[in-house]
N, C-alpha and C positions, 0 to 999 in steps of 0.2 A: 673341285673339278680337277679330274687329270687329264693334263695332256695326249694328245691324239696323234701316229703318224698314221696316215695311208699307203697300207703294205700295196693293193690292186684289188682287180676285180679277175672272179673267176666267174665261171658257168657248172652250177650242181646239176648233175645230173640224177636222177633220170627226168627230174620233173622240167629242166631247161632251166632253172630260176638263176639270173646274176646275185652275185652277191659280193658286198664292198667289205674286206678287211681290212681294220685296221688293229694299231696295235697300241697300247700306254709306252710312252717316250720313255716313263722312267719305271719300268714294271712288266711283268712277265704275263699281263691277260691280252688276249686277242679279243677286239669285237666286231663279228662278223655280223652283216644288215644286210637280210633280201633286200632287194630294191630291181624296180623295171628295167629294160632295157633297154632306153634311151636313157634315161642318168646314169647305168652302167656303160653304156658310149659313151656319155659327155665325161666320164671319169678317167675311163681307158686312153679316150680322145688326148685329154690335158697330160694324162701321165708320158704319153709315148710321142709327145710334141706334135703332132696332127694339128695343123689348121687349116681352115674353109676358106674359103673364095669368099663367102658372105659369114657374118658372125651367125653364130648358134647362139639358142636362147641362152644360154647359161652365158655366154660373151656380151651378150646383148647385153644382162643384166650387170654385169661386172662393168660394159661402158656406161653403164645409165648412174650408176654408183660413181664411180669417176667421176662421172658430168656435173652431177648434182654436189660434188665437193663434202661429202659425209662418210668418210670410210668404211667398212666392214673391218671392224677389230676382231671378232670372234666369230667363231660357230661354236654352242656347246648343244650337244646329245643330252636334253635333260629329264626324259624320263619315258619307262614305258609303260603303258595302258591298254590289256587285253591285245597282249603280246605287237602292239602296235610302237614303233619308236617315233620320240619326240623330239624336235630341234629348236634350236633360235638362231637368226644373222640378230650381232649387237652390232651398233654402230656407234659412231661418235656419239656424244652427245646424248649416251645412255638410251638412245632408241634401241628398242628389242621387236622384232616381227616374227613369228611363227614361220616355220617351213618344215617340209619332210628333209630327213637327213639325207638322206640322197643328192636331192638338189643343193644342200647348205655344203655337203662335200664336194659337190662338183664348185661352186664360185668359192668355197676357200681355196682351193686347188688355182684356178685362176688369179683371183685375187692375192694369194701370197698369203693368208689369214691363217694364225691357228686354229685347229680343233681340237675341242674338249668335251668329254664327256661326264656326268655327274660319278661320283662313286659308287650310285646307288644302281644305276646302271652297268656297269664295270662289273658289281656285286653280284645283280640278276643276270645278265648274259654273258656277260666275260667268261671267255674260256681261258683256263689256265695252261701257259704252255707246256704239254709232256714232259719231264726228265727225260727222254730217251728223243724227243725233238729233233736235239742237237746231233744226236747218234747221226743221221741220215743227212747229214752237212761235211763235206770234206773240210777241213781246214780251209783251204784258200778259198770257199765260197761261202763263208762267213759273213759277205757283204748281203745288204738287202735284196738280192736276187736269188741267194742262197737261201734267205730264209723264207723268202715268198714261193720258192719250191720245196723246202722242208714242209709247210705251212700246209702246201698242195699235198702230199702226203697225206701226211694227217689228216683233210677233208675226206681222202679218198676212205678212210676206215670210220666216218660216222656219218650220220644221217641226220637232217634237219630236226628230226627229234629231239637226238642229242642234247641239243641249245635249250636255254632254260626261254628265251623268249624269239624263237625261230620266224613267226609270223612275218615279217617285212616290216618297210615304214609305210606302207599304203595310208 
């Protein structure tokens, strides 16, 4: 399994679709995930500190976890099936549940939890970052906002196609 950061969420157009990039901690692939637009809210939501009057389901679940005194250790992306992606929340105690990756991003994001994705994954949809990437990065914007606009770039010159497994986590 490699490590996972969550660069954001954009909107592809033409077709409207959100989609959550991320990127390997220690490694040069991007993997980007259609996903709906309510887990690309509850994603955007946590990234840009936004909270509700009343919890959202994704907080909901992150208190019910709390409550119940069983951590969320992990989220891993473990595989995909007729361009569909796969995830697991692990928990203490070796519990593993089934979720779409969307959702398992939005309560790691909450919960403070790494993600990881399998290699075989990484393998099939990981995109490699360009050599010329960096070119469209000034020096001082080097930080993660630099490269999540470099990133934007780059989407803007391919098409869902592109992706070796473009389908979403539906």
């Amino acid at each position: 399994m490699k490590a996972l950061e969550v660069l954001g969420v954009r909107v592809e157009l033409p077709a409207s679709q959100p989609v959550v990039l991320l990127k390997e901690v220690d490694g040069t692939r991007y993997l980007p995930i259609w996903i709906g637009a309510v887990e690309a809210s509850a994603i955007a939501f946590q990234q840009q500190g936004v909270t509700s009057a009343r919890p959202l389901t994704h907080d909901l679940l992150r208190d019910v976890i709390d409550a119940l005194g069983s951590p969320l250790q992990a989220v891993r992306i473990t595989e995909i099936r007729d361009e569909v992606f796969y995830a697991e929340l692990v928990f203490a105690g070796g519990v593993v549940v089934s979720a779409r990756p969307s959702d398992a991003i939005a309560l790691a994001l909450r919960a403070d939890t790494p993600i990881y994705a399998a290699e075989t994954v990484l393998d099939e949809a990981g995109v490699p970052v360009p050599d010329d990437l960096g070119a469209h990065v000034p020096e001082a914007a080097a930080d993660a906002e630099g490269e999540v606009e470099a990133f934007r770039e780059f989407l803007d010159t391919i098409s869902p196609e592109d992706f070796a497994a473009g389908g979403g986590d539906r």
